[in-house]
C-alpha positions as CSV (number, residue, x, y, z in Angstrom):
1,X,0.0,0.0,0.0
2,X,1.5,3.2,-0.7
3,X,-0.6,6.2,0.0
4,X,-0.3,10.0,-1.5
5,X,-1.1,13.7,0.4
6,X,-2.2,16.2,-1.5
7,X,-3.4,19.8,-0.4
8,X,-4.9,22.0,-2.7
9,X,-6.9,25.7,-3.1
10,X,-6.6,28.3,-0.2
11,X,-5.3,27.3,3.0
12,X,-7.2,27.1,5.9
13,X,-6.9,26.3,9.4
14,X,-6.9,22.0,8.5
15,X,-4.4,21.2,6.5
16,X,-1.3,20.6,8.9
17,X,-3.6,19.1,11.2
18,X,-5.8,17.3,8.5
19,X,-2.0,15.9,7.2
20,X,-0.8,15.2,10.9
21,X,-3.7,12.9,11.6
22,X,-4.2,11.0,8.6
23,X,0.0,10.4,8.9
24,X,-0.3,8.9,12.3
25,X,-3.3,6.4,11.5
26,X,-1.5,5.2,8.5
27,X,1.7,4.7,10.6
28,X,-0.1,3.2,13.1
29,X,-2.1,0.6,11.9
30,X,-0.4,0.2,8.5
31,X,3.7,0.4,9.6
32,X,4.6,-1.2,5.9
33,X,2.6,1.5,3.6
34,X,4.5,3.9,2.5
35,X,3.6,7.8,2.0
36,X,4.5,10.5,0.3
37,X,2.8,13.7,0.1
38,X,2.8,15.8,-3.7
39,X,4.8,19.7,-3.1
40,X,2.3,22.3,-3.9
41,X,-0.9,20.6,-4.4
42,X,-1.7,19.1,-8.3
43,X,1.2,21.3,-9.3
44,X,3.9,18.6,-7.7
45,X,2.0,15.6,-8.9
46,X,2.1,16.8,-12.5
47,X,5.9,18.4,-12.0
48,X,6.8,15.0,-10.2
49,X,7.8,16.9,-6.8
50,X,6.8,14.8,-3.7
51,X,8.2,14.1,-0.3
52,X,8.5,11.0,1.7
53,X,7.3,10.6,5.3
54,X,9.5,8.9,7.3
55,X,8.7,6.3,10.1
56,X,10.4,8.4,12.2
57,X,7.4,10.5,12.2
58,X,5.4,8.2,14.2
59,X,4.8,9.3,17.8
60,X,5.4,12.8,16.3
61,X,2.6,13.4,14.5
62,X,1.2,15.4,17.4
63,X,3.9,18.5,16.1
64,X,1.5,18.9,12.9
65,X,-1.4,20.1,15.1
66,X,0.8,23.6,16.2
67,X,0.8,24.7,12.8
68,X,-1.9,26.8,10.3
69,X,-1.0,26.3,6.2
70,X,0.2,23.0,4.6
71,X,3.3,21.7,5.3
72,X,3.4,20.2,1.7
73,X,2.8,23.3,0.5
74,X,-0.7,24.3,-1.9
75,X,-1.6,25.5,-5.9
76,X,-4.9,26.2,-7.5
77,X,-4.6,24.2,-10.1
78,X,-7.5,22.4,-12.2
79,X,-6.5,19.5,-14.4
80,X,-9.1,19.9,-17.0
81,X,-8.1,23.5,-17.7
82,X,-5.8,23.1,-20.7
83,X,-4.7,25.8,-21.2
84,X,-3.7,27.2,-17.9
85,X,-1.6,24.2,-17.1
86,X,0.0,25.0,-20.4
87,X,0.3,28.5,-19.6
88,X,1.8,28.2,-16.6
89,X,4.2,25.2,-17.7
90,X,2.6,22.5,-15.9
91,X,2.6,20.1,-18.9
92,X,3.4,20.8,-22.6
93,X,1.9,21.5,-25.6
94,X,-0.6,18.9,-26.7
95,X,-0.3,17.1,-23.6
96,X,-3.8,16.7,-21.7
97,X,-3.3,17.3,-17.5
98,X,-5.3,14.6,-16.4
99,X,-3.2,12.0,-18.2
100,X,0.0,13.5,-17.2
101,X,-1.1,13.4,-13.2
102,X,-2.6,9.9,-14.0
103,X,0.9,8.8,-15.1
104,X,2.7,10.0,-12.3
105,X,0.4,8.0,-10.1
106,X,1.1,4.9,-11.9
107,X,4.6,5.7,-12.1
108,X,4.8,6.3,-8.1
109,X,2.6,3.5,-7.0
110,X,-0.2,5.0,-5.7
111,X,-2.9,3.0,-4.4
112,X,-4.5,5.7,-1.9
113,X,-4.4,9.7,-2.6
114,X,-5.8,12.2,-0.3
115,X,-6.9,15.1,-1.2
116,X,-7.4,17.9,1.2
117,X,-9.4,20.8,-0.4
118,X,-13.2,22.0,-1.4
119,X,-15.5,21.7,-3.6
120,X,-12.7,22.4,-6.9
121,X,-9.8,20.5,-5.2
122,X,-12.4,17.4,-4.8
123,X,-14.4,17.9,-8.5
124,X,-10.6,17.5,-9.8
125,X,-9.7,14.2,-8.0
126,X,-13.2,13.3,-9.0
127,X,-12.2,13.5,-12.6
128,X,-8.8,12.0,-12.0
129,X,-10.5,8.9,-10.2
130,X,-12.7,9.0,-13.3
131,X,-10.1,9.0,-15.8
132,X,-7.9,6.3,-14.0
133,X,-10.7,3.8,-14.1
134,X,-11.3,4.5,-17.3
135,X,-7.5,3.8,-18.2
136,X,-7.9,0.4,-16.2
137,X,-5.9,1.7,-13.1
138,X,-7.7,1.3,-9.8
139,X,-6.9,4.3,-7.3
140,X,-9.0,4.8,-4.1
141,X,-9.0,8.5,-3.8
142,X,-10.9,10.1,-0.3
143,X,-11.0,13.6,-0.1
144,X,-11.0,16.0,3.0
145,X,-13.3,18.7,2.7
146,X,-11.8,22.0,3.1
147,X,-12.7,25.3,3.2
148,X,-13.6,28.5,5.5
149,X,-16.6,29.3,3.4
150,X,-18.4,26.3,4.6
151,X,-20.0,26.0,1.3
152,X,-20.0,22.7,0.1
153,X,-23.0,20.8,-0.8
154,X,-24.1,18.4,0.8
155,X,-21.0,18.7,3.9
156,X,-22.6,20.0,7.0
157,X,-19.3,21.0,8.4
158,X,-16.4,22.0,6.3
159,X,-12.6,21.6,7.8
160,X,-10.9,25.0,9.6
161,X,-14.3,27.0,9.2
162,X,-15.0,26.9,12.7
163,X,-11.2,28.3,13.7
164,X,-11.2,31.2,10.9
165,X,-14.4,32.6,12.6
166,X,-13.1,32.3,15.8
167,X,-9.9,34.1,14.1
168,X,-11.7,36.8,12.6
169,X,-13.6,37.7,15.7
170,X,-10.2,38.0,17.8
171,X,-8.7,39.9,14.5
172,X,-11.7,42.5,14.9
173,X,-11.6,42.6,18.8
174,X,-7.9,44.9,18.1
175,X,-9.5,46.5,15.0
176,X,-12.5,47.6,17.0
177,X,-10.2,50.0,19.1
178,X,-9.6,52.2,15.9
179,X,-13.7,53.8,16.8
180,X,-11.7,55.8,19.1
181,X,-9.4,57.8,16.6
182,X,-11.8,59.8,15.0
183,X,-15.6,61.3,15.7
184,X,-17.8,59.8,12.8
185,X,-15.9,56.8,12.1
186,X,-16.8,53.8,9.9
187,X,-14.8,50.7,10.0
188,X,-15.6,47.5,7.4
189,X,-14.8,44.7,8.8
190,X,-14.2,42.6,5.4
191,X,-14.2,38.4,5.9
192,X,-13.8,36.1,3.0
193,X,-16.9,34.5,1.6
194,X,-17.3,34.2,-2.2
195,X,-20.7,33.0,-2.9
196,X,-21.7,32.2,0.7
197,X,-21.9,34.3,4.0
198,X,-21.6,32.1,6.7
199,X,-18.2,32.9,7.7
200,X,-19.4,36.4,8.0
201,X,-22.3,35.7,10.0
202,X,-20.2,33.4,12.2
203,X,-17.1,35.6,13.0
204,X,-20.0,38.0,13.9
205,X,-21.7,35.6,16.5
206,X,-17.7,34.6,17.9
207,X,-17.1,38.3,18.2
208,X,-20.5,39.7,20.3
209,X,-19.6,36.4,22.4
210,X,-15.9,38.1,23.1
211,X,-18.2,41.7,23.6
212,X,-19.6,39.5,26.5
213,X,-16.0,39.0,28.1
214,X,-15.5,42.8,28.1
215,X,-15.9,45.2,31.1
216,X,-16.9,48.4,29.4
217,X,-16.6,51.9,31.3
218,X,-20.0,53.8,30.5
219,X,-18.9,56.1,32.6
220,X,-16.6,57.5,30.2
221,X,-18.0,56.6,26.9
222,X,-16.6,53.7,26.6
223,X,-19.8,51.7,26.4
224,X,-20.5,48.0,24.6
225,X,-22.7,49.5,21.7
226,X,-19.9,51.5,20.2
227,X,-17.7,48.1,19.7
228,X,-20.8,46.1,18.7
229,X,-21.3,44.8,14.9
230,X,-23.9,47.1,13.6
231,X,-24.5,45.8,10.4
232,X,-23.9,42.2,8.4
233,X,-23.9,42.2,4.9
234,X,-24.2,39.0,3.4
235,X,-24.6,37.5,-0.9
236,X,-27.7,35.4,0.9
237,X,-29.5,38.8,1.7
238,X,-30.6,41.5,-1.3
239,X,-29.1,44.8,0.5
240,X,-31.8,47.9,0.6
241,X,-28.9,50.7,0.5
242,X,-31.2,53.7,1.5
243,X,-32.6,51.4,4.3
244,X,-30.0,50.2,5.5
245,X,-28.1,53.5,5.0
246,X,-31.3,55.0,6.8
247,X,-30.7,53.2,10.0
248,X,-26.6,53.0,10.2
249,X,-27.1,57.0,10.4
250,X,-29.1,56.9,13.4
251,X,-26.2,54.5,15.1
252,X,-23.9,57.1,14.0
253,X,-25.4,59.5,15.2
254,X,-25.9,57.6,18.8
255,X,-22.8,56.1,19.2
256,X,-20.2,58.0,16.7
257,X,-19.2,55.0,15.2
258,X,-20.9,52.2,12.8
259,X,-18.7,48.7,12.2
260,X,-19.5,46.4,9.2
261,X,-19.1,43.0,8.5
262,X,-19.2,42.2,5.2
263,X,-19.2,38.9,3.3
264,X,-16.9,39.4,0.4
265,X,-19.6,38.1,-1.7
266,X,-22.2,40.7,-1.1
267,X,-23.0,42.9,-3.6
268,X,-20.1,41.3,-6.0
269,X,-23.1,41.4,-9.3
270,X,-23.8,45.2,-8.5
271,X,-19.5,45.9,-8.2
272,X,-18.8,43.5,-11.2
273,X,-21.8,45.5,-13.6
274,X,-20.2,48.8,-12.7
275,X,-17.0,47.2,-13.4
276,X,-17.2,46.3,-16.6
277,X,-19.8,49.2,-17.6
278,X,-16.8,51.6,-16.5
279,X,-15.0,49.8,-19.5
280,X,-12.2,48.1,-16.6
281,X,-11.2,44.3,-16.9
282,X,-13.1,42.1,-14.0
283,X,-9.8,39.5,-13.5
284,X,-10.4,35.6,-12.9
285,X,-8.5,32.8,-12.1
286,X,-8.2,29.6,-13.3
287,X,-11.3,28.1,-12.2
288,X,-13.3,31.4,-13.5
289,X,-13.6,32.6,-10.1
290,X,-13.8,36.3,-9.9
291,X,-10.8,37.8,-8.2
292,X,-11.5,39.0,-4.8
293,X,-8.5,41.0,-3.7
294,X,-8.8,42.9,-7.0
295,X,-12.2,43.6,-7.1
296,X,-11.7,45.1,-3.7
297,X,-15.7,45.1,-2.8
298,X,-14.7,46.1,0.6
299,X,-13.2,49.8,-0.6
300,X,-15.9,49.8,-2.7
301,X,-18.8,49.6,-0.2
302,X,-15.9,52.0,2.6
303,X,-17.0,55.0,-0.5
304,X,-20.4,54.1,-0.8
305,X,-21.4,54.0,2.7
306,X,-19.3,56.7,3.6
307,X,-20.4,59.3,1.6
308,X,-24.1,58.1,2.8
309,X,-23.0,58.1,6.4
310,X,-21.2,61.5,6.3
311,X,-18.1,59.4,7.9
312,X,-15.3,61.3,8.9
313,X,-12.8,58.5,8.8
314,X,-13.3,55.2,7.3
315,X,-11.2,52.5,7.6
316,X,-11.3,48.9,5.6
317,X,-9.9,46.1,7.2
318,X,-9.8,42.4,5.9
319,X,-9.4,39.2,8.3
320,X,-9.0,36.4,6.3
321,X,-5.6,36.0,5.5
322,X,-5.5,36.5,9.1
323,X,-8.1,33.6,9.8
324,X,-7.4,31.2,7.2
325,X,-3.8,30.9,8.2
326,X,-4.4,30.0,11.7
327,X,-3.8,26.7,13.6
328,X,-6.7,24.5,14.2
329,X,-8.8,25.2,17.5
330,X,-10.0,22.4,20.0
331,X,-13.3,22.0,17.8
332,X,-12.2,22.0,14.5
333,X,-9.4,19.0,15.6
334,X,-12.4,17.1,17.1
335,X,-13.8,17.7,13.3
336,X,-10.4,16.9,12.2
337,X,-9.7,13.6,14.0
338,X,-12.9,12.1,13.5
339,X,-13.2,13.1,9.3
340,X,-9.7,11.5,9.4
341,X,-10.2,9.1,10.7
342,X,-13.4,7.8,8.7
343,X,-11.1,8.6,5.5
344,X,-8.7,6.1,6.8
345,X,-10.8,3.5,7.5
346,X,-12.8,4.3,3.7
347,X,-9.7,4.3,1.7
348,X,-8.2,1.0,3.0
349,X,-12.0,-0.4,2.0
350,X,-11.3,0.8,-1.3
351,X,-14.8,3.3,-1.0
352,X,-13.7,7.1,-2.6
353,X,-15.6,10.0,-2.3
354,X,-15.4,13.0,0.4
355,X,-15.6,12.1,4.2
356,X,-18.3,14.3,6.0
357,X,-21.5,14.9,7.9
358,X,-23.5,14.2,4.9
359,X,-27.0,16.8,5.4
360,X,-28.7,14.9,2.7
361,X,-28.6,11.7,5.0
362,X,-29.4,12.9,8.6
363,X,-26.3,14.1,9.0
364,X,-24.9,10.8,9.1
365,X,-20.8,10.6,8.7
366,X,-19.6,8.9,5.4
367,X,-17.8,8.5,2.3
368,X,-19.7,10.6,-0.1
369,X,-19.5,9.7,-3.8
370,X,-17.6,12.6,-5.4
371,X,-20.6,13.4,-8.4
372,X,-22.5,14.9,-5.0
373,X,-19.9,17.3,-4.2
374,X,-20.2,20.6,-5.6
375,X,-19.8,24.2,-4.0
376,X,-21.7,27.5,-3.7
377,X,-24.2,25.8,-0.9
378,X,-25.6,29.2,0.5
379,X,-25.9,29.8,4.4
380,X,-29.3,30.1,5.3
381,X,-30.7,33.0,7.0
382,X,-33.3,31.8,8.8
383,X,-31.2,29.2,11.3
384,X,-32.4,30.6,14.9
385,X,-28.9,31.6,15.4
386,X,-28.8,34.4,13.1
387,X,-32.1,35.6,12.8
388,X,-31.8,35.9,17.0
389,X,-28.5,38.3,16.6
390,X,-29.6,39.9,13.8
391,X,-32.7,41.3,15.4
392,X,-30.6,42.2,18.6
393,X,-28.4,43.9,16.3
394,X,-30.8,45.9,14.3
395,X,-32.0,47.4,18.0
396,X,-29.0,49.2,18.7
C-alpha cells in the first residue's frame, strides 16, 4: 500500500492538522505503507515533486497540530483547464493534465491519494479517479473537505471554518479599538466569503460572544454598543442601500461609530456591472472565479457608505488572510480527528468520495461519492442563530 497527500486551493486552518492525523493512522495501523505527500498541491503531482514521510514520524505526529497552512505546501490548479496548465508550464503542448497526473500516479505506485481541499480540489480528484478507471488503473481517492466558506453541498461541516471565525472575531476585537481615533468613524470589517456568507455571519456571533468577556466603562463613553457589529452584509441577503443607510445614520449618530461586517460576496453582481460598464477588466482565475482581492468590494462599499453616512474617517480592514492561516482550535481537531479518521478506515475499504457529515442523509458521517460534491451551498438566513442576533443587532 502506498498512499499519497495532497493539499490544494486556499489554505485554511486543517491542512497541517488534516496531514498530521491521517500520517499517524496510517503509521499506526499500517507500519509497511509507505507515504508520500505531492509539493504544492496538483502542481507537484504533474511536476513529479513529492516528499517522503519517514517512520520516524510516528509518535510525532502530534507537532502537525501547532501549525496553520500546509506543510506540503498548496496551488490552484484544475486539471481539466488546458490551457492554464500549459500556460503556466505544468505540462506541454498537446499534452492533456489529467493523463499527465494519472501517469505519475502509476509511475509512483499510488494506491490511496488524499486530497485535502473543497469543492474544486475534490471535482478534480473526482475527474482524476474518473479517468484512471477508465485507463484500467484502480486508485482509491478520499478527499478531506476543506474550506472556511463552509460552502460545500451536501457537507454540514467544512474543515478549519469553525477556527477562521473564531480568528476573525479576535482579528476585529484589536480592529474595534480604531472607533476611538476619529468622531464619525466607519470601519468594514471585510471576511472572506465568495458566494456564501456564513463565515461572515459566524465571525460575527464569535465576536459579540468576546463583547460579552468585556468590562466596558460607560462612565466615560466607553460603552458595549460602540464596539458592537452594527451591520452584516451577506450574498444570501438583497441589501436595501437607502434602508440600511437609513438606519446606520441613526447608530452614528448615537454612538459616533458604525462597524461592518461584510461577506466578500455581497453585492459582487452590483460591483462586477459597474465594473465592466466603467470599461475596466473584471480579472479571474483559473477556475473562472472572480478575483476578490482585486475587485476590492470592501473599498468599494468604505465609498459608498461613507459618503451616505457622512463618515469622517473610514477604515477597511480584511481578516481572512489573518483567519485562514491559523492553527486548528480544539473544535475544529475534534472535526479533524474524526473526518480522518473515517477517511482512513474508507480508503483501505477501497470506497472514494469525500468524508463528511453528509446533510442529505441525517447528518450521518460517510464516504460521499464525489458526483455529489459541488460548491456554492448558500448559508441560510433563517437558522435561529442568526435571525436571533440579527434582530438584537438591528435594536441598537
Amino acid at each position: 500500500m502506498k498512499i499519497a497527500f495532497l493539499t490544494s486551493g486556499g489554505i485554511a486552518p486543517c491542512l497541517s492538522a488534516s496531514i498530521g492525523r491521517l500520517a499517524e493512522n496510517y503509521l499506526t495501523k499500517y507500519p509497511d505503507a509507505e507515504i508520500i505527500g505531492y509539493l504544492n498541491g496538483y502542481k507537484g503531482l504533474l511536476l513529479s515533486n513529492s516528499i517522503s514521510f519517514p517512520k520516524s514520524l510516528l509518535g510525532n505526529t502530534d507537532k502537525f497540530y501547532q501549525f496553520g497552512g500546509s506543510p506540503i505546501g498548496n496551488s490552484r490548479v484544475k486539471l481539466t483547464n488546458v490551457d492554464d496548465c500549459i500556460k503556466k508550464g505544468y505540462v506541454q503542448n498537446g499534452e492533456n493534465p489529467l493523463e499527465v497526473a494519472a501517469k505519475q500516479l502509476v509511475k509512483d505506485g499510488i494506491t490511496i491519494l488524499h486530497t485535502i481541499g473543497g469543492d474544486d480540489t475534490n471535482t478534480t480528484a473526482a475527474d482524476l479517479s474518473n479517468y484512471l478507471k477508465e485507463n484500467n488503473y484502480n486508485l482509491t481517492v478520499v478527499g478531506l473537505p476543506k474550506t472556511v466558506d463552509n460552502d460545500v453541498y451536501p457537507i454540514a461541516q467544512t474543515l478549519g471554518a469553525w477556527t477562521a471565525a473564531e480568528q476573525g472575531a479576535i482579528f476585529f476585537e484589536n480592529v474595534a479599538n480604531e472607533n476611538t481615533t476619529s468622531d464619525r468613524q466607519l470601519i468594514i470589517h471585510e471576511v472572506m466569503g465568495r458566494h456564501c456568507g456564513w463565515l461572515t455571519a459566524a465571525t460575527a456571533l464569535a465576536y459579540r460572544k468576546r463583547l460579552n468577556n468585556i468590562n466596558f466603562i460607560p462612565e466615560v463613553g466607553v460603552t458595549k454598543e460602540k464596539w458592537e457589529v452594527h451591520s452584516v452584509l451577506l450574498p444570501e441577503e438583497e441589501i436595501n442601500f437607502e434602508k440600511e443607510c437609513e438606519r446606520l445614520n441613526k447608530v452614528m449618530d448615537k454612538h459616533d461609530c458604525v462597524n461592518v461586517f461584510l461577506s466578500e460576496g455581497a453585492g459582487m453582481d452590483v460591483i462586477i456591472a459597474e465594473t465592466e460598464k466603467s470599461g475596466e477588466t473584471v480579472l479571474r482565475d483559473a477556475f473562472g472565479h472572480v478575483r476578490l482581492d482585486d475587485l476590492n468590494p470592501g473599498q468599494w462599499f468604505a465609498k459608498q457608505l461613507g459618503k451616505r453616512l457622512n463618515a469622517n474617517k473610514v477604515l477597511v480592514q480584511k481578516s481572512g488572510y489573518f483567519g485562514r492561516s491559523s492553527k486548528a482550535n480544539q473544535a475544529d481537531l475534534d472535526l479533524i480527528f474524526e473526518i480522518a479518521d473515517y477517511a482512513v478506515q474508507s480508503a483501505v475499504e477501497g470506497s472514494s468520495g469525500v468524508v463528511g457529515w453528509d446533510e442529505d442523509n441525517k447528518n450521518k458521517l460517510s464516504c460521499i461519492d464525489f458526483n455529489r460534491i459541488k460548491g456554492g451551498k448558500p448559508f441560510d438566513t433563517k437558522l435561529d442563530w442568526y435571525t436571533e442576533m440579527m434582530n438584537e443587532i438591528k435594536t441598537i
